[in-house]
C-alpha positions as CSV (number, residue, x, y, z in Angstrom):
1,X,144.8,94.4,112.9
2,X,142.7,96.9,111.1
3,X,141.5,95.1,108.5
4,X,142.6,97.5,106.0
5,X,144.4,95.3,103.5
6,X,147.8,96.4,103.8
7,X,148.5,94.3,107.0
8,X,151.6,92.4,106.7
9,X,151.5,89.1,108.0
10,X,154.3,86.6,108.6
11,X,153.5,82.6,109.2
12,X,156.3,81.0,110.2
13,X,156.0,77.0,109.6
14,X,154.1,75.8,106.0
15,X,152.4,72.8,107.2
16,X,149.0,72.2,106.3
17,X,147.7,74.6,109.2
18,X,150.2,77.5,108.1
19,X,149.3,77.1,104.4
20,X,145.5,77.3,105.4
21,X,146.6,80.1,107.9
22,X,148.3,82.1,104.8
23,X,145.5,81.1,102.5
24,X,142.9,82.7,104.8
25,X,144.8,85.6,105.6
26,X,145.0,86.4,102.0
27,X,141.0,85.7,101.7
28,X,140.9,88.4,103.8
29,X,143.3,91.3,102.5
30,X,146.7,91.0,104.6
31,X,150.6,90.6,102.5
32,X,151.1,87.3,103.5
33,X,155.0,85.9,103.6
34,X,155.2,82.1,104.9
35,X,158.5,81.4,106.5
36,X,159.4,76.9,106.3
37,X,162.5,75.8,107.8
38,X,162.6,73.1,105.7
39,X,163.1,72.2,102.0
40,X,159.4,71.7,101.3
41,X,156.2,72.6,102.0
42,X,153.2,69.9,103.7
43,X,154.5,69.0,106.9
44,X,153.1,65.4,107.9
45,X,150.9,65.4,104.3
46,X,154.0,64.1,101.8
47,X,153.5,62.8,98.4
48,X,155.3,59.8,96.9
49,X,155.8,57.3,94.2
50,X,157.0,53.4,94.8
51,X,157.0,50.9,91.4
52,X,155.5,53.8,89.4
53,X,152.5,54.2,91.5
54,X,151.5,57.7,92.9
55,X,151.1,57.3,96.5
56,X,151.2,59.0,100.3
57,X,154.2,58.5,102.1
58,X,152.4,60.5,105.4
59,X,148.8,60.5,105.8
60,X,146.2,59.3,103.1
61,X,142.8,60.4,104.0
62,X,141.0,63.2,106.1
63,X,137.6,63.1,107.9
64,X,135.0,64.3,105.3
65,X,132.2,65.1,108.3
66,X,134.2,68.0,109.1
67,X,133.8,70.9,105.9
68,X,137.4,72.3,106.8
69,X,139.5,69.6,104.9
70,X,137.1,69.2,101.6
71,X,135.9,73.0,101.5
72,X,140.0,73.9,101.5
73,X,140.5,71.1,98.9
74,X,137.6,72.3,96.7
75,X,138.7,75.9,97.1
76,X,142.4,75.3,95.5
77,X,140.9,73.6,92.7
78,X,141.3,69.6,94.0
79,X,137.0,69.1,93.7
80,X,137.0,67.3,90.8
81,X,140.2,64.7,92.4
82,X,138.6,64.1,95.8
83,X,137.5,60.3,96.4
84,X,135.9,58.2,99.3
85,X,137.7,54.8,100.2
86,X,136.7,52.2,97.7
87,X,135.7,50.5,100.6
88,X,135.1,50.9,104.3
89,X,135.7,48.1,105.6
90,X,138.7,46.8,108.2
91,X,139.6,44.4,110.2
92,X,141.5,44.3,113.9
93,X,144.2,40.8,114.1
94,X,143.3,39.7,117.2
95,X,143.8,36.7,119.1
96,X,145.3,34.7,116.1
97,X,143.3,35.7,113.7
98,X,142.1,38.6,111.1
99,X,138.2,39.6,112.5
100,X,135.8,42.2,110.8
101,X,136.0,45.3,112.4
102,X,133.1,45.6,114.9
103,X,130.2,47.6,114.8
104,X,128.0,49.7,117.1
105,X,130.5,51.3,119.1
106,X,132.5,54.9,119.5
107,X,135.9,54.8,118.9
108,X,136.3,51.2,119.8
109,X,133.6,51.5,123.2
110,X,130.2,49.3,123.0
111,X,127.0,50.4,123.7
112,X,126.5,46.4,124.0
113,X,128.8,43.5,124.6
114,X,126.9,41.8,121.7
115,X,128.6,44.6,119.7
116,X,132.1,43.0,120.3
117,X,131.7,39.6,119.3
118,X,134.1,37.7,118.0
119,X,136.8,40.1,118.8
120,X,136.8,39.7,123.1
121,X,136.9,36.8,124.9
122,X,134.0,35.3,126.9
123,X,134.8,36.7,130.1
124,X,135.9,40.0,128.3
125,X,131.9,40.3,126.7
126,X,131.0,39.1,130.2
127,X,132.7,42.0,131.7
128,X,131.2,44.9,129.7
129,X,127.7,43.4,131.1
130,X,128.7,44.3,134.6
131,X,128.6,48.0,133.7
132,X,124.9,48.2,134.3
133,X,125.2,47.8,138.1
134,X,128.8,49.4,138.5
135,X,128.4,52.7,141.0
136,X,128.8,55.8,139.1
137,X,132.5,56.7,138.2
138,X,133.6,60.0,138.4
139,X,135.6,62.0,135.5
140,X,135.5,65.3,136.4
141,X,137.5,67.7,134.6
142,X,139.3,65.2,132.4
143,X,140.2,61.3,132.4
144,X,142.3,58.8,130.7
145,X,140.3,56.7,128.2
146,X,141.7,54.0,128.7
147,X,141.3,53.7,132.8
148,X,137.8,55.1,132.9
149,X,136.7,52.2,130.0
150,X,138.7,49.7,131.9
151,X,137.1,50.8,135.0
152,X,133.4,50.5,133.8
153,X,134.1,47.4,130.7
154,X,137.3,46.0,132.0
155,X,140.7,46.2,130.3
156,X,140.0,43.7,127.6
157,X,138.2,46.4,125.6
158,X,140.8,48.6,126.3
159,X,143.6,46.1,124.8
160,X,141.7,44.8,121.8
161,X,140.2,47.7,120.6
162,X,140.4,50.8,121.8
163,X,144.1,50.9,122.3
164,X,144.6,49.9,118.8
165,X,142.2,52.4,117.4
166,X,143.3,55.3,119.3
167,X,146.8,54.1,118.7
168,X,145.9,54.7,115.3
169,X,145.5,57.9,115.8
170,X,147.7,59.4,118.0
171,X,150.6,56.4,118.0
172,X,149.7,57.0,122.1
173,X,148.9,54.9,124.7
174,X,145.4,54.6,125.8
175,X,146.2,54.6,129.8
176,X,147.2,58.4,129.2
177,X,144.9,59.7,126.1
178,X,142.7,62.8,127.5
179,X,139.2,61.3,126.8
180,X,138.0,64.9,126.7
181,X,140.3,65.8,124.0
182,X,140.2,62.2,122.1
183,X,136.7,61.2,122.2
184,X,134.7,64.3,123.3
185,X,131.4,63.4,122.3
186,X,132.0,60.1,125.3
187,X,133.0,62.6,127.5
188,X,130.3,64.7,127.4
189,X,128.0,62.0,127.2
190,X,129.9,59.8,130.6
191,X,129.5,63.1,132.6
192,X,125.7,62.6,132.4
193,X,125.2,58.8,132.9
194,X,126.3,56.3,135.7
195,X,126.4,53.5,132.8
196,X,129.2,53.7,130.1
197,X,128.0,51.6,127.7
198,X,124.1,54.1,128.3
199,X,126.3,56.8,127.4
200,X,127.2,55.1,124.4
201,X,123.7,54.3,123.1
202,X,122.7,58.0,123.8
203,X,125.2,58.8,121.1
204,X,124.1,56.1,119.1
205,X,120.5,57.5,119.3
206,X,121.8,60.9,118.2
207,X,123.2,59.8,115.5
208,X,120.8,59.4,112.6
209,X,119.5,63.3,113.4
210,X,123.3,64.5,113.0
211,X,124.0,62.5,110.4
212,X,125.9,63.8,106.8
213,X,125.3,62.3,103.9
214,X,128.2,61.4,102.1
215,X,131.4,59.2,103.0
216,X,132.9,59.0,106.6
217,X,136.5,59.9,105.4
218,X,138.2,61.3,102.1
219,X,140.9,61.2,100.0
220,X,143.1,62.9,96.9
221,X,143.6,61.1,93.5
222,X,147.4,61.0,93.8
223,X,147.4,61.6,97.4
224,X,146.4,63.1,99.9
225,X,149.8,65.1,99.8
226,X,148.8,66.9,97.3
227,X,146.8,69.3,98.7
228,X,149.3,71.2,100.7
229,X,151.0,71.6,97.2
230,X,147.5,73.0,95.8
231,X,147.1,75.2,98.7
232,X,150.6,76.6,97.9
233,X,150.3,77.3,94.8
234,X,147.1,79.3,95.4
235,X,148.8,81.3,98.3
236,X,151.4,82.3,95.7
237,X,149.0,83.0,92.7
238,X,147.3,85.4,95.2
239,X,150.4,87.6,96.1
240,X,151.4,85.5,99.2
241,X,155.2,84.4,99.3
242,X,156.6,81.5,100.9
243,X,160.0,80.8,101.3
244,X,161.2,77.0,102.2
245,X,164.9,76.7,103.8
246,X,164.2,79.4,106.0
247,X,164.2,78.4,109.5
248,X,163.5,81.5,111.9
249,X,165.8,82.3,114.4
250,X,164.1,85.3,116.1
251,X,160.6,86.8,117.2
252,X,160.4,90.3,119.2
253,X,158.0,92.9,119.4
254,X,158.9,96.2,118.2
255,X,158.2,99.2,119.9
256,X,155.5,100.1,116.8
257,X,153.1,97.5,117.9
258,X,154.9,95.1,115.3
259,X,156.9,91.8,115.0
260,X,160.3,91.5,114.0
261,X,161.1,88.5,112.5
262,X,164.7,87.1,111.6
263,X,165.4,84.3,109.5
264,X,169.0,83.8,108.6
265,X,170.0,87.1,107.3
266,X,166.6,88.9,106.5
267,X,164.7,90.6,109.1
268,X,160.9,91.2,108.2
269,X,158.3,93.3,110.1
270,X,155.2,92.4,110.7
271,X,151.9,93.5,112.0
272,X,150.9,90.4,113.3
273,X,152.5,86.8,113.5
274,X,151.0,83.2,113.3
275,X,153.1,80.2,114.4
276,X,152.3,77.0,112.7
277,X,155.6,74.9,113.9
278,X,155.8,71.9,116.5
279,X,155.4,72.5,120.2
280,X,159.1,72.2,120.4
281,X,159.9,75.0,117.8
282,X,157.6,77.2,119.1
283,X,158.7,77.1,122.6
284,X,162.4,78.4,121.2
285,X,159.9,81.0,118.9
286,X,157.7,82.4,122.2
287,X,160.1,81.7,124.9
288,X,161.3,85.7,124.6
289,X,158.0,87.8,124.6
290,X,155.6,84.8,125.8
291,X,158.1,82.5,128.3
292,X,154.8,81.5,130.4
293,X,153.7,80.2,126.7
294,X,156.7,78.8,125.6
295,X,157.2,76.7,128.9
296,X,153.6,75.1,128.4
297,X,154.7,74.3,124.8
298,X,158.1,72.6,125.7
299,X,156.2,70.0,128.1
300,X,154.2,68.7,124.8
301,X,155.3,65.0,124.2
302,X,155.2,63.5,121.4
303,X,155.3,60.1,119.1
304,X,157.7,58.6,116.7
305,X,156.3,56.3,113.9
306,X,157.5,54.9,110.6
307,X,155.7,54.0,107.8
308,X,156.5,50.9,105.9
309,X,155.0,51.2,101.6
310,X,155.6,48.1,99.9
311,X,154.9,47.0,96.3
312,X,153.7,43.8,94.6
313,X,153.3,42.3,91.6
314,X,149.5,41.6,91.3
315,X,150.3,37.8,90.0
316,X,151.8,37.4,93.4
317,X,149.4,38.8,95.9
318,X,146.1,37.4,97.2
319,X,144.9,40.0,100.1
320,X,142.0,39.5,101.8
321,X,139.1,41.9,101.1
322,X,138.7,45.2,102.9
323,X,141.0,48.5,103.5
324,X,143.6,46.8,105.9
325,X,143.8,45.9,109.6
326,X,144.6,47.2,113.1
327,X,147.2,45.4,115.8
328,X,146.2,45.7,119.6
329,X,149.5,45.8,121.2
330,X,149.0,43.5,123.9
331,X,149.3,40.7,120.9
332,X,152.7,41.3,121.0
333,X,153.4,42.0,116.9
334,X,155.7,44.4,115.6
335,X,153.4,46.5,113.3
336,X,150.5,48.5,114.6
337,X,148.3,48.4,111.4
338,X,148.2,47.8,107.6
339,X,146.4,49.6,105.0
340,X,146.0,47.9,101.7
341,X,146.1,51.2,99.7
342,X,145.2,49.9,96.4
343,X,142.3,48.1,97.6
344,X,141.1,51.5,99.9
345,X,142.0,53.8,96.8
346,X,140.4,52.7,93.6
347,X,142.5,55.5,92.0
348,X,145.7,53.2,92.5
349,X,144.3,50.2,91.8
350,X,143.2,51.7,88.2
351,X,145.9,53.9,87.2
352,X,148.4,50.6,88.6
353,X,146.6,47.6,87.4
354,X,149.8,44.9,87.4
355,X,151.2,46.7,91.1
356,X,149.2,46.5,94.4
357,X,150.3,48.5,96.8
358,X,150.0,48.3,100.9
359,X,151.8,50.0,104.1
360,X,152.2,48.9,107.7
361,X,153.1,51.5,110.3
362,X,155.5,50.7,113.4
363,X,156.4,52.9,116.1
364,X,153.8,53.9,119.5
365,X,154.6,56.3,122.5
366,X,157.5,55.6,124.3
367,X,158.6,53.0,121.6
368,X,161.9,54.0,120.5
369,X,164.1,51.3,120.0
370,X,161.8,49.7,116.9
371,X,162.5,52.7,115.4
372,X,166.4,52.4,115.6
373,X,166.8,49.5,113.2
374,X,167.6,50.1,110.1
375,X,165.3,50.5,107.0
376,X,166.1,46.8,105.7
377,X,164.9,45.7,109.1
378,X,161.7,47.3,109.4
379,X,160.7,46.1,106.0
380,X,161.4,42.9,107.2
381,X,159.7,42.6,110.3
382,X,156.6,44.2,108.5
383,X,156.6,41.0,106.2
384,X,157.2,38.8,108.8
385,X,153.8,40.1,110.4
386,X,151.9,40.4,106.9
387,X,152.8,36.8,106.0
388,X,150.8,36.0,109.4
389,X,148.4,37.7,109.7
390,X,147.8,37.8,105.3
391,X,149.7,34.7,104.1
392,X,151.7,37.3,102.1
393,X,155.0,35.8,101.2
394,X,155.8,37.2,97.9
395,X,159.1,39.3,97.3
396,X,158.2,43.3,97.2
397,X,158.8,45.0,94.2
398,X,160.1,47.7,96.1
399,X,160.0,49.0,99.3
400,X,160.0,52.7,100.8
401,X,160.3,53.4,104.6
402,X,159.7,57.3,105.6
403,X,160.1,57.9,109.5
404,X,158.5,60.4,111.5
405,X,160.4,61.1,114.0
406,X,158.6,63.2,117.2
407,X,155.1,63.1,114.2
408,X,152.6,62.9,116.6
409,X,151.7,65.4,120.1
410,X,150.5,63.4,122.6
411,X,147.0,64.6,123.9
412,X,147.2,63.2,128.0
413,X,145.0,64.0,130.7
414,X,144.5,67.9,131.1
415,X,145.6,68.5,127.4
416,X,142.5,71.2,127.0
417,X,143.8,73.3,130.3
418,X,147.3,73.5,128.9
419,X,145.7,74.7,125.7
420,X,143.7,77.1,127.5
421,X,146.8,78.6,129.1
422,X,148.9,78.2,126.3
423,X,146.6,80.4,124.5
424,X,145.6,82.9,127.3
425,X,149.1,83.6,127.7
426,X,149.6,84.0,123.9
427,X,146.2,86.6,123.9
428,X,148.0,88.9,125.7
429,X,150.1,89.6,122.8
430,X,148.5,91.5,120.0
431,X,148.6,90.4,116.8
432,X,150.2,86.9,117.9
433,X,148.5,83.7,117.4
434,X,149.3,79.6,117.4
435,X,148.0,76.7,115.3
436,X,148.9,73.6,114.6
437,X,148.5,69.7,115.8
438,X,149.7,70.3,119.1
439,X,146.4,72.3,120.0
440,X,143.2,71.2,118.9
441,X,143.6,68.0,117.1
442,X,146.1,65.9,115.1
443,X,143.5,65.4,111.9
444,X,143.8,67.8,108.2
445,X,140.7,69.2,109.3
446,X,141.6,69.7,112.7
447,X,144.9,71.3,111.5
448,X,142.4,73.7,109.4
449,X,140.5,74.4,111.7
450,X,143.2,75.6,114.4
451,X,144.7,77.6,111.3
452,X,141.3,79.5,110.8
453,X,140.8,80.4,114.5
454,X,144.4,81.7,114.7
455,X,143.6,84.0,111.6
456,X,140.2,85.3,113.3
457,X,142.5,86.1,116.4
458,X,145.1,88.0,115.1
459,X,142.3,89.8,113.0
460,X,141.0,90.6,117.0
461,X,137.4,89.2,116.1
462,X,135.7,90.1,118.6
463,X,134.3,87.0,119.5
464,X,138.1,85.4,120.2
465,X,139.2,88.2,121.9
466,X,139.9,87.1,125.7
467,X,138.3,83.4,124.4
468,X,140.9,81.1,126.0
469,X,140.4,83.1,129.3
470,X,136.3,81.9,129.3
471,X,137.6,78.6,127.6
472,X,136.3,76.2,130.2
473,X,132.5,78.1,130.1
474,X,130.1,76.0,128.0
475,X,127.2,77.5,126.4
476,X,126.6,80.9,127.6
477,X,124.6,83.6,125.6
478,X,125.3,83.2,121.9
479,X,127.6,81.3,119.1
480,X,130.9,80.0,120.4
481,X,133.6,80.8,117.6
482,X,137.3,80.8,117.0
483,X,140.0,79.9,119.6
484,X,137.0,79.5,122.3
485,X,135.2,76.8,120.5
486,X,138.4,75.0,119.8
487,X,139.7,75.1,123.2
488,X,136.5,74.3,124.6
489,X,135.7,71.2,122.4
490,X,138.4,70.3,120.7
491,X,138.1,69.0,117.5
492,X,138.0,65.1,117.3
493,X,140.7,64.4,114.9
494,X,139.7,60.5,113.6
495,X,141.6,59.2,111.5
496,X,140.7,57.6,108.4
497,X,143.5,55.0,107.5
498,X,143.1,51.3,108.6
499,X,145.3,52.5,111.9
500,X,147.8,54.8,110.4
């Protein structure tokens, strides 16, 4: 592209990465048309109301030491609604019991065994003190979290905390999580020590000189689902259109240099092309002009998960303190986490002062059959475990269970190569670029993110041009930027519920 302002530009999927894709692209001068499939606009960000409360029926907070997320909320007019949790703090039910969330560790890995008092055994806290004299264990290009941590700390960390955490995250399975693409700082930091647990503490020391001010995470009064909605409405008081209901059934180059794009019964041209859909969908998208793409895309595996939003009369509830609680899966429950939302978001709590309000999610990799039951089921299966873990036993108000089927890509070993090629082989394409969850990160601000590089790229900034090529090159002369950054660290994506 030029750059000349009269670029047309179709995105085709208005999720949170094409709407920040479309709202960029109009920053910078193109006609922007946004093609959804659906009847709505938001993707996985979906706002919702149980017993008159304003809630999120998808996710309910983004990761405020990233700027994309906040900058994109403050930029569609949400500043004056954004809010940090009312509180931080969570706890895991573990071994019988609810137990404060531990401290001094990354993403659920010690620097000390000390650290993870209370929530491992004696032999398990015995076991991380054995990875001082462990021989050096080699990563190399990628590793599983959860076998390199068992390897060094033994599995018990794995099980109690890091599975559930990362679980959180991806609904994945720790044994097969890239820890490249999960937990890069670790990995970086691993490749350089023999101990884990010296890697960790190197972080730790880094800390305070990278730190932000400000909260960790971030949400919306009324939801973090309304920002998709804000970003909409900005795209279309700027000129942008965006149709919803519109799935797109074809994408072929024209013999101009240009797209052709059918959806239904209109066929738009285009200069250039951004595809914001799931890996599935754009595999059918690419598999004509970039089949070496699209084949990468269709091997992308993902997660089903449902979320479980209850409401209480106040008079009847008596939750313990805190944001919610994680599950470790070896513990054998049903739920994977609870977040008490009106506890987390003051905003409920105030604007709903007789109704508290709490959701439990269900649903990990490769667990399908939890998801099968029906909706009467799930809710009461997440009571059973509330009342154990909570002593919960009031009647619900009402109840609202929203499944995401296929919600969440699963990041495995290798997960930055087959980004690398799914990009190198999208390059070769002018004015063709991807973004999305399936790439750099399952977070809102990773989503951003992915959608900004993918704008730079079809704009043929010069610094992204041939990027995924030199993906795997650290460093070299100069400022990464774009689709090379992304590819080459990807963008940790934490998440900021109490699992979700």
């Amino acid at each position: 592209m030029s750059g000349s302002g009269t670029e047309h530009v179709v995105v085709i999927g208005a999720g949170i990465a094409g709407l920040a894709a479309a709202h960029r692209l109009l920053q910078r001068g193109a006609r922007v048309t946004v093609l959804e499939a659906s009847g709505r606009v938001g993707g996985k960000l979906l706002p919702g109301e149980i017993a008159g409360a304003r809630v999120d029926l998808g996710a309910e907070s983004m990761l405020a030491r990233r700027p994309e997320a906040i900058a994109l909320a403050r930029e569609v007019g949400l500043d004056g609604r954004l809010r940090p949790p009312a509180t931080a703090t969570a706890s895991i039910w573990t071994r019988g019991a609810l137990r404060p969330m531990p401290r001094g560790h990354v993403m659920g890995v010690p620097g000390t065994a000390s650290a993870l008092s209370g929530v491992l055994s004696d032999e398990g806290l015995a076991r991380i003190e054995r990875d001082a004299d462990l021989p050096r264990t080699e990563i190399g290009d990628d590793v599983a979290v959860g076998t390199y941590v068992a390897e060094r700390l033994g599995r018990e960390v794995v099980d109690r905390l890091i599975e559930p955490m990362l679980g959180g995250v991806y609904a994945g399975d720790a044994y097969r999580i890239s820890m490249r693409s999960a937990i890069p700082q670790l990995f970086q930091a691993a490749k350089n020590h023999t101990s884990l647990t010296e890697a960790v503490r190197e972080i730790q020391a880094k800390a305070p000189a990278n730190q932000q001010t400000g909260p960790v995470f971030m949400g919306i009064e009324g939801g973090v689902g309304s920002l998709p909605l804000a970003v909409a409405e900005s795209v279309r008081a700027r000129g942008g259109e965006i149709l919803t209901g519109t799935p797109v059934t074809g994408l072929r180059r024209e013999a101009a240099e240009g797209w052709r794009v059918v959806a239904g019964d209109r066929v738009l041209h285009a200069d250039s092309v951004v595809v914001a859909v799931p890996a599935p969908a754009a595999a059918d998208l690419l598999r004509a002009e970039a089949p070496e793409a699209a084949a990468e895309l269709a091997t992308v595996e993902y997660a089903s998960m449902a979320l479980i939003t209850l409401a209480y009369r106040r008079t009847d509830t008596a939750l313990p303190a805190g944001s919610g609680f994680l599950v470790p899966p070896v513990d054998g429950r049903t739920i994977k986490a609870s977040t008490f939302a009106s506890q987390k978001w003051d905003w409920i709590a105030d604007e709903n002062p007789d109704v508290v309000v709490l959701r439990t999610s269900v649903g990990r990799y490769s667990e399908t059959a939890i998801l099968e039951r029906e909706d009467a089921e799930l809710v009461d299966v997440s009571r059973h475990d509330l009342k154990a873990a909570t002593d919960l036993d009031a009647t619900p108000l009402e109840t609202r269970v929203t499944r995401w089927t296929d919600g969440l890509p699963q990041y495995p070993v290798g997960h930055h190569a087959r980004v690398a090629r799914i990009r190198e082989h999208v390059a070769e394409l002018p004015g063709l670029a991807v973004c999305g969850a399936q790439y750099d990160g399952v977070g809102i601000p990773a989503c951003i993110a992915s959608a900004y590089a993918a704008v730079d790229q079809v704009y043929g900034d010069d610094q992204t041009k041939g990027a995924a090529r030199s993906a795997s090159v650290e460093g070299g002369g100069g400022r990464r930027a774009g689709v090379q950054e992304l590819t080459a660290d990807p963008v940790q994506s934490l998440h900021g519920g109490a699992g979700e």
